[in-house]
C-alpha positions as CSV (number, residue, x, y, z in Angstrom):
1,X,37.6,-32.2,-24.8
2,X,33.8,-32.5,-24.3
3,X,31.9,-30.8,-27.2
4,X,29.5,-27.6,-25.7
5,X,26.3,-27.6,-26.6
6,X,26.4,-24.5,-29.3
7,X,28.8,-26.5,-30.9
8,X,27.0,-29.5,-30.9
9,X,23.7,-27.8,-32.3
10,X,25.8,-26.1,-35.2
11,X,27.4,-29.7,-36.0
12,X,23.8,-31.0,-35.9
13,X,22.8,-28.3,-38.2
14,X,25.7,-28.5,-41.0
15,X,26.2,-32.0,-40.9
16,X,22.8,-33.7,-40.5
17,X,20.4,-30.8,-41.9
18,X,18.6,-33.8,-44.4
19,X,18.3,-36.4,-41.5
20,X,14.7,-36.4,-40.4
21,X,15.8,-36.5,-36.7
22,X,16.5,-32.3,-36.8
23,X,13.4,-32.0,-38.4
24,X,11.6,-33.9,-35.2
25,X,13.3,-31.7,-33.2
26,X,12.1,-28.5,-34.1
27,X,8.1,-30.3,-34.6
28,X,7.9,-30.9,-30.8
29,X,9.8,-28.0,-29.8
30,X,7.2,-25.9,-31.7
31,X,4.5,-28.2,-30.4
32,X,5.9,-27.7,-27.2
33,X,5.4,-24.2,-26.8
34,X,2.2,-24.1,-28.3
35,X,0.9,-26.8,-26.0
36,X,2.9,-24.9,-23.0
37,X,1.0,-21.3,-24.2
38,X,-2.5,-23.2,-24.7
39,X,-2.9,-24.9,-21.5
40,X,-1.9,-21.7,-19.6
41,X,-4.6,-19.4,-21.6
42,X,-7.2,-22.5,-20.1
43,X,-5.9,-22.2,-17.0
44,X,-6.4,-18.2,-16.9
45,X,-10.1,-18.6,-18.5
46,X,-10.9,-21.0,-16.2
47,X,-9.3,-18.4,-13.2
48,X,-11.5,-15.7,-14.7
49,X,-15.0,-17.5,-15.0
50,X,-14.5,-19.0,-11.5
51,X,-12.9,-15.8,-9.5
52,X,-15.8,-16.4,-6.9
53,X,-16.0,-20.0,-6.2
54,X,-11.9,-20.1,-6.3
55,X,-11.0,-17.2,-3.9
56,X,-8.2,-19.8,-2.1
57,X,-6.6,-20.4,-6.0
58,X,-6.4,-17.1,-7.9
59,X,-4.0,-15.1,-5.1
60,X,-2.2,-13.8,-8.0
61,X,-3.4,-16.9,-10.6
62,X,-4.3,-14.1,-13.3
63,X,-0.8,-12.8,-13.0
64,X,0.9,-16.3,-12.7
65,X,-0.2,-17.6,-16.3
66,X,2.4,-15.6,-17.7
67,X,4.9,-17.7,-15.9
68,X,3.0,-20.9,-16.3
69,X,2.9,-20.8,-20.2
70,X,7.3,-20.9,-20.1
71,X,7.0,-23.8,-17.3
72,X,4.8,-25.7,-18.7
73,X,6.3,-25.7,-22.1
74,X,9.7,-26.5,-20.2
75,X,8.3,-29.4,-18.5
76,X,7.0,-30.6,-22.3
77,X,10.6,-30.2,-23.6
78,X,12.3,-32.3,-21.7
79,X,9.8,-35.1,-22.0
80,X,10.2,-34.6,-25.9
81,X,14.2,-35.0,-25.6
82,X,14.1,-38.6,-23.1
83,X,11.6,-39.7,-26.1
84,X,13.6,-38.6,-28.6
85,X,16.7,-39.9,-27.3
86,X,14.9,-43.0,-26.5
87,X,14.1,-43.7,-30.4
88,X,18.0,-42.3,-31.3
89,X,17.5,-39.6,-32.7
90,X,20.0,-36.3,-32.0
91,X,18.4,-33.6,-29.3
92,X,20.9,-30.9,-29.4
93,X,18.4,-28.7,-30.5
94,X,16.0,-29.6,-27.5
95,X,19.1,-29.5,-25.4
96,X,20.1,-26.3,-26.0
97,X,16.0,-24.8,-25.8
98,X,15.8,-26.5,-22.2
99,X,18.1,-23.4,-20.5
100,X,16.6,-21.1,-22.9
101,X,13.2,-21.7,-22.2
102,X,14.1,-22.2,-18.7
103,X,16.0,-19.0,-18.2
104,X,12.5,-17.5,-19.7
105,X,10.3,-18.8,-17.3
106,X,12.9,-18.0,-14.2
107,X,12.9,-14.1,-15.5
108,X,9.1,-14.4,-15.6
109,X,9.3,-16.2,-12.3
110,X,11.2,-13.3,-10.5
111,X,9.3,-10.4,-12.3
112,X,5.8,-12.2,-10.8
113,X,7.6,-12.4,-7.0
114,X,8.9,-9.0,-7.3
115,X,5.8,-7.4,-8.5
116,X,4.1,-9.1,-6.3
117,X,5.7,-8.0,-3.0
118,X,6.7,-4.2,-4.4
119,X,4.2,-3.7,-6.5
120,X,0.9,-4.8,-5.7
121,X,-1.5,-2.0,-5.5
122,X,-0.3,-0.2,-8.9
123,X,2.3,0.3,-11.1
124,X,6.1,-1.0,-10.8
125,X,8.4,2.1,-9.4
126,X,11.7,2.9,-11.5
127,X,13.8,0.9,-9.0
128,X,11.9,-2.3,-9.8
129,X,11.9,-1.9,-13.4
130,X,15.9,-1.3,-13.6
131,X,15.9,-4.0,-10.9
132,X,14.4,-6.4,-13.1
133,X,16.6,-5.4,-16.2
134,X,19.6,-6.1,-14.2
135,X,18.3,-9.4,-13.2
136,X,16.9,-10.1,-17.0
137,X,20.5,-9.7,-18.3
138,X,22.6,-11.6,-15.7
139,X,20.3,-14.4,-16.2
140,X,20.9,-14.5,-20.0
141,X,24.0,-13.7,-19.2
142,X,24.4,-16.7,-17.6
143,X,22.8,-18.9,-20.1
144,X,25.0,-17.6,-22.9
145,X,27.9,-18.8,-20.9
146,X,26.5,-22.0,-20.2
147,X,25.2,-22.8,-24.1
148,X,29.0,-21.6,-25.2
149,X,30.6,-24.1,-22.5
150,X,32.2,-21.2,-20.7
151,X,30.3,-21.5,-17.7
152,X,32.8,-24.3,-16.0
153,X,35.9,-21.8,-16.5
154,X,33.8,-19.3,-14.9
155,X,32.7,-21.6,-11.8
156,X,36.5,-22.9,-11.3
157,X,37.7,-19.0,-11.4
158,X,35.7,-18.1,-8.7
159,X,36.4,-20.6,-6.7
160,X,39.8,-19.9,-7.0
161,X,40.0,-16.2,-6.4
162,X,39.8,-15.7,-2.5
163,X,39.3,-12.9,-0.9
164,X,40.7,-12.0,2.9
165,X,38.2,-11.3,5.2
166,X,39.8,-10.5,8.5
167,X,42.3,-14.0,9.4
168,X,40.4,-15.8,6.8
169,X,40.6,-16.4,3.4
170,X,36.8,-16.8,1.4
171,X,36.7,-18.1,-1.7
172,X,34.7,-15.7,-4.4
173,X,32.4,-18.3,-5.4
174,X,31.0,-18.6,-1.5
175,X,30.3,-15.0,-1.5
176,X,28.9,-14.9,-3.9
177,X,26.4,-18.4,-3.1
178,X,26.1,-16.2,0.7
179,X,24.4,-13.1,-1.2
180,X,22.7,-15.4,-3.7
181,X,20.8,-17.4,-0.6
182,X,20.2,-14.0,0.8
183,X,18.5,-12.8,-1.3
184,X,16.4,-15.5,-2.7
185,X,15.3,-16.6,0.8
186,X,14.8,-12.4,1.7
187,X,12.0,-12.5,-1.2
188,X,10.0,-15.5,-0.7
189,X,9.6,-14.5,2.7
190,X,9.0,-11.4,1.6
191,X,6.1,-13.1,-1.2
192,X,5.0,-15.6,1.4
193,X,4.2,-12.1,3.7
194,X,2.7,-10.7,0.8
195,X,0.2,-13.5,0.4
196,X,-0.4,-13.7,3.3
197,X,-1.6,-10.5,4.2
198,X,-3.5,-10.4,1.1
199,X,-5.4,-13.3,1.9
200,X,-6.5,-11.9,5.7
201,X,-7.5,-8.7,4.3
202,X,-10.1,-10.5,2.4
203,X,-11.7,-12.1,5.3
204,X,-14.4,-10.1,6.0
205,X,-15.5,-12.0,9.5
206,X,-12.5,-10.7,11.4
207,X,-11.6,-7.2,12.4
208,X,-9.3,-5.2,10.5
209,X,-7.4,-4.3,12.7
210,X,-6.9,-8.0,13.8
211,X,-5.8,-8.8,10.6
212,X,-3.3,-5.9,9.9
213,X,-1.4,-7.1,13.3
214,X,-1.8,-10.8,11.8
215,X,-0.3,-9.8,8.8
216,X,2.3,-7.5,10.4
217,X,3.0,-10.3,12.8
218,X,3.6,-13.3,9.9
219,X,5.8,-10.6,7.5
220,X,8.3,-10.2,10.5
221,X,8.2,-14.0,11.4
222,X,8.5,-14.7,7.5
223,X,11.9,-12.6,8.1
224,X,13.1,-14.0,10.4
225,X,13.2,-17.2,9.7
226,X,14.5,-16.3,6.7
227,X,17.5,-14.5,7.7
228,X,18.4,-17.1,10.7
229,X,17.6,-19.7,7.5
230,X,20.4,-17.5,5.0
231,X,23.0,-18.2,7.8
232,X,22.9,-21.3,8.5
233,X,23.2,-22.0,4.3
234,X,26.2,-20.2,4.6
235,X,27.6,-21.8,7.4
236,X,27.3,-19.0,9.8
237,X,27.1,-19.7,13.4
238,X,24.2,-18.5,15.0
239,X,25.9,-18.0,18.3
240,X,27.4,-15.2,16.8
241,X,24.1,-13.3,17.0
242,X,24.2,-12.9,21.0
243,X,27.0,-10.2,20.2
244,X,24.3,-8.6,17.7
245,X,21.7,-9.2,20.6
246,X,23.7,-7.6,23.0
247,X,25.0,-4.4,21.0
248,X,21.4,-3.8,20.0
249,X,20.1,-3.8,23.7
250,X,22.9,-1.0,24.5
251,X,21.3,0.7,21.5
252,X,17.8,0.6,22.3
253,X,18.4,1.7,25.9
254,X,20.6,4.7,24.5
255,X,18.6,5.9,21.6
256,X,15.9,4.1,20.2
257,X,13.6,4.3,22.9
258,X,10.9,6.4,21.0
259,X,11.3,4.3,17.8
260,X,10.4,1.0,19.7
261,X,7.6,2.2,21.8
262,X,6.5,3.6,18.4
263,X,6.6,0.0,17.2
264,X,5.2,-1.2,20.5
265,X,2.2,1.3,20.5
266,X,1.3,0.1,17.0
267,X,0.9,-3.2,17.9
268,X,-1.1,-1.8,20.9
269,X,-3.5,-0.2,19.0
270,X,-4.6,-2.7,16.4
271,X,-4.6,-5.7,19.6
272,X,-6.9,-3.4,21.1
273,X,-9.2,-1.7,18.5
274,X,-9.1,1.2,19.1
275,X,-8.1,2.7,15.9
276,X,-9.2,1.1,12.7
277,X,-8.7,2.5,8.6
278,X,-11.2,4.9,7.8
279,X,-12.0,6.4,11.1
280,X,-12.0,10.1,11.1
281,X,-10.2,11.1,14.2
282,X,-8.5,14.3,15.5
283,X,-5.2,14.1,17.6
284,X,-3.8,17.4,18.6
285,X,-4.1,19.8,15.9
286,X,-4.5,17.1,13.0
287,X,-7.9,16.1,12.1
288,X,-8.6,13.6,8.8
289,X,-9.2,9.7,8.5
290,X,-6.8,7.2,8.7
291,X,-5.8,5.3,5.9
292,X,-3.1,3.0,7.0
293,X,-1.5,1.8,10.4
294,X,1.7,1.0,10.5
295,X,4.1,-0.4,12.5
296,X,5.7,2.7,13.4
297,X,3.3,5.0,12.4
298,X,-0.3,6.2,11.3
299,X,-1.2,8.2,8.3
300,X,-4.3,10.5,8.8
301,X,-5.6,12.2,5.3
302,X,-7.1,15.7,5.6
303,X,-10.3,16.7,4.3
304,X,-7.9,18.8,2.4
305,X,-6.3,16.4,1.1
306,X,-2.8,17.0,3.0
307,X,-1.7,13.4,4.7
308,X,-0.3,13.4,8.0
309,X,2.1,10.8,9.6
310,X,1.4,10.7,13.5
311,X,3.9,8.7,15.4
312,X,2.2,5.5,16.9
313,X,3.2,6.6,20.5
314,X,1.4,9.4,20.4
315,X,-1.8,7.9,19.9
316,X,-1.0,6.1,23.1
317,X,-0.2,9.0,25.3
318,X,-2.3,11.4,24.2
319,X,-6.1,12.3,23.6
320,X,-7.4,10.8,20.6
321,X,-11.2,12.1,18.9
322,X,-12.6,9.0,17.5
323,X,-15.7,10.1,15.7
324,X,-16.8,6.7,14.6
325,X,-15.5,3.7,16.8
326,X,-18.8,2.7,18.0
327,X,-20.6,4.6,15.2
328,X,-20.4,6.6,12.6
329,X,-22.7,9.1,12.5
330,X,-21.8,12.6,13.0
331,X,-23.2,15.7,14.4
332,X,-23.3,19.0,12.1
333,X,-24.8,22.1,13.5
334,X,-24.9,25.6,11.8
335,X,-26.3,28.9,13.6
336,X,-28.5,31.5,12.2
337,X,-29.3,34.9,13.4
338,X,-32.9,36.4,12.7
339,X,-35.0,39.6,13.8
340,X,-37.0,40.1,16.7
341,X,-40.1,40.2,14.7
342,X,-39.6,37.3,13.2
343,X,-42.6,34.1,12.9
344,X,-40.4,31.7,15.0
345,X,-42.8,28.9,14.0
346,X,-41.9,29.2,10.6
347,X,-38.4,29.6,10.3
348,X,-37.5,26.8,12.5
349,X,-40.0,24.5,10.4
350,X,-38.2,26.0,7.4
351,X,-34.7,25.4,9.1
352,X,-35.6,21.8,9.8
353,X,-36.8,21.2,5.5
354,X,-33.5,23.0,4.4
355,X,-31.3,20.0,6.2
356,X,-34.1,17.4,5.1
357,X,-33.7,18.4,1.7
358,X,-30.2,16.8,1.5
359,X,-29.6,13.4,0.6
360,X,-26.7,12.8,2.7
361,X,-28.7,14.0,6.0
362,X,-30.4,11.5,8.2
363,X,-34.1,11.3,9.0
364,X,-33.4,9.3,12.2
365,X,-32.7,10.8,14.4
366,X,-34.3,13.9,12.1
367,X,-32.9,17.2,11.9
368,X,-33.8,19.8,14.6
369,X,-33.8,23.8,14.9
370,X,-33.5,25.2,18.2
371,X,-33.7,28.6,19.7
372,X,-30.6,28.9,21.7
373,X,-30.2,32.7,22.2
374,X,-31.6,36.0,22.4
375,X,-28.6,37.7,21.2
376,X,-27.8,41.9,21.2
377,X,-28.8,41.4,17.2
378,X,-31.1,38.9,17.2
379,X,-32.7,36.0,18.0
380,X,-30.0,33.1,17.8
381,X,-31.3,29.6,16.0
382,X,-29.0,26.7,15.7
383,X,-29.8,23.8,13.1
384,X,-28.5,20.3,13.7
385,X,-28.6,17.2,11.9
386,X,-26.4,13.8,11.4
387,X,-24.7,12.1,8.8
388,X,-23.4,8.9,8.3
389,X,-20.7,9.6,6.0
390,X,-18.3,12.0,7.5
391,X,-15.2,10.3,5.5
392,X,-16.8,12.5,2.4
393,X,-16.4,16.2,4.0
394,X,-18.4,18.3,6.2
395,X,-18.0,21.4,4.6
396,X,-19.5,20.9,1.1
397,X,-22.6,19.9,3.1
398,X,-22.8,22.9,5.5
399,X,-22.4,24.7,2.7
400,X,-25.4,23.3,1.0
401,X,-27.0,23.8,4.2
402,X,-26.6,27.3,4.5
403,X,-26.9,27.8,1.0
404,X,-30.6,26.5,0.8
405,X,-31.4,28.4,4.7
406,X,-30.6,31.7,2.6
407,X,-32.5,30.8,-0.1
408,X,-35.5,29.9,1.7
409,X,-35.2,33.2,3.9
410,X,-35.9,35.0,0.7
411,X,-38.7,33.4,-0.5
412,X,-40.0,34.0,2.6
413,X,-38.8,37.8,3.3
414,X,-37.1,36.3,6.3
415,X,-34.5,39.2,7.7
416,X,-31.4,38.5,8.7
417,X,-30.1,41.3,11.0
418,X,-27.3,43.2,10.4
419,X,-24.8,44.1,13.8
420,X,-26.4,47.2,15.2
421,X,-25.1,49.7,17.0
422,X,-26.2,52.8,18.7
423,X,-23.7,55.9,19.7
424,X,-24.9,58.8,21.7
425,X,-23.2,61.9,22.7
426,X,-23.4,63.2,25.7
427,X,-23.6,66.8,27.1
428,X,-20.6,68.8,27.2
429,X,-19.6,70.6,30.3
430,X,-19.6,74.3,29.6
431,X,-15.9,74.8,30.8
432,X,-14.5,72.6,28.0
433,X,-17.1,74.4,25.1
434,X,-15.6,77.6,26.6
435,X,-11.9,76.6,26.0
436,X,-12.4,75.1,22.3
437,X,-13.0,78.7,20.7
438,X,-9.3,80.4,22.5
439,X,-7.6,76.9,21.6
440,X,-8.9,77.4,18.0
441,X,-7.7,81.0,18.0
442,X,-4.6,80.6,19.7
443,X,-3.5,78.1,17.0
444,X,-4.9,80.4,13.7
């Protein structure tokens, strides 16, 4: 019976710990990693001091030293063991650090793809995380069956146990190669979508909503080929899939109609530009600016701060307030009320210096008081003015607005009416004076 390679490296150990050759082992395994850490820290300084000029080469290069530094110090060991078998010398050490080291960087490996796909723009959920730890210890799992030679009594055992499925009888060890293919072609679709989308979004030249269907469009084909490619590994015939095709026809003519012309109007909408991230719009009775476009649907956040998800087909069949798809600059307008004897010279001069005085207002086109009524109370002013910023509130600047009008109107002893009202009585008739004194005494 062939020796396993933890027996071999404890043999190595006990029986030649003076020979020289155990010594070289564990010199260039050492050198090995440190070689293997160096040239990944050169490869991240160099990343860092050239993040312009390399724009194509650091999608994730600051991330992905952490996996070089384990690959390249694998690639180092086994170079070290051919030239160390080469000049007869024992590498059981080396050949039992090669699925170490390599289970290492495959953890590191899968923790880069992951995070990268489910975790891009901030920290890894709870799923991920006890994803990974699951992954992390079947791998060394693996390796601790391989080092103590059990791994061949495992790989015989499942292909042994069968399982019936249906007429048929599938072996355990295709099973579980079918999920294994799965799921590893499932996430480098999924990372190849990933990058993908990350590098349109940084091209500036096209529109962005151009590059969200791009991205949208390559994720799904990404998918696609992915599963069809999963089936094929396992031998599945893809003839199979007219059934699915037909079954999922019946279904979308039954009850998925407003779920795919939700999907249909948001690939509508971004072909067509009429929507894009950060316009402010208003559809219905939700108001706020959009901060992503989905596929199915589109999130509008408040002013508030309250997020809205607005189905994609309703942006399509009903009206839709774009306040800045050619531009945006906004309208504000507040309205004032002032007495009759008021200089109307002066307060509309002193209307149009309260707006002016803000740094978000615009000078062009300049702010301008009108006189638009002459009210019951008053005379009626209205001040407008633009902005080109309406993603940062309205209502803070009004405020300030109205704030400095008030202000200025009492420096100036500028009256702001109250409502006024006059009531007058009018004659009595002298029948009904006559019958208030016998209904007073009648009820004493």
């Amino acid at each position: 019976m062939n020796q396993n390679p933890l027996s071999s490296l404890l043999s190595d150990f006990w029986s030649d710990l003076r020979d020289p050759g155990l010594l070289w082992q564990i010199a260039a395994l050492a050198a090995c990693l440190v070689t293997g850490w160096a040239l990944a820290r050169l490869v991240r300084s160099r990343v860092e001091s050239r993040e312009v000029q390399m724009r194509v080469m650091r999608l994730g290069m600051k991330s992905f030293t952490r996996v070089l530094s384990p690959l390249l110090a694998l690639g180092f060991i086994a170079i070290a063991k051919t030239i160390l078998a080469q000049w007869h010398y024992h590498v059981n050490l080396l050949r039992v650090a090669i699925p170490l080291v390599g289970s290492f960087a495959l953890i590191r490996l899968a923790f880069y793809v992951l995070r990268r796909i489910f975790a891009r723009g901030g920290k890894a959920g709870t799923s991920l995380l006890a994803f990974e730890k699951v992954f992390a210890t079947l791998v060394w799992c693996a390796v601790a069956l391989y080092i103590t030679g059990l791994w061949p009594e495992l790989v015989s055992y499942l292909e042994q146990t069968v399982l019936p499925v249906g007429r048929n009888k599938v072996p355990l060890m295709t099973i579980v190669q079918a999920a294994a293919s799965v799921l590893v072609t499932l996430i480098i679709a999924l990372w190849a979508g990933a990058s993908l989308e990350e590098r349109l979004m940084r091209m500036n030249s096209m529109h962005s909503s151009l590059r969200v269907v791009l991205a949208r469009m390559g994720r799904a084909v990404f998918i696609l080929l992915a599963v069809l490619l999963s089936l094929s590994l396992v031998g599945i015939d893809l003839t199979v899939l007219s059934v699915f095709g037909g079954a999922l026809g019946v279904g979308l003519g039954l009850g998925l109609q407003k779920i795919v012309s939700s999907y249909v109007s948001g690939f509508v909408i971004l072909l067509e530009r009429s929507l894009a991230i950060g316009d402010i719009v208003k559809i219905g009775e939700h108001s706020g600016q959009v901060t992503q476009i989905n596929t199915r649907y589109t999130i509008l956040r408040g002013m508030d701060g309250i997020e809205t998800v607005v189905p994609n087909e309703m942006l399509l069949s009903g009206v839709v307030q774009n306040y800045s798809l050619t531009d945006r600059r906004m309208r504000l307008a507040t309205r004032v009320t002032v007495g009759y004897r008021t200089d109307m010279d002066l307060v509309l001069r002193l209307l149009e210096l309260a707006a002016s005085g803000m740094p978000r207002v615009l000078q062009d086109p300049a702010p301008q008081a009108f006189l638009v009524a002459f009210a019951a109370d008053g005379l009626e002013l209205e001040l407008a003015f633009w902005i080109a910023d309406p993603e940062n509130g309205r209502l803070a600047l009004l405020s300030d607005v109205n704030r400095l009008i008030w202000k200025m109107f009492q420096q100036n002893q500028i009256e702001v009416p109250y409502p006024q009202r006059e009531v007058r009585i009018l004659e009595v008739p002298e029948s009904v004076a006559d019958a208030r004194p016998m209904q007073a005494a009648s009820a004493a």
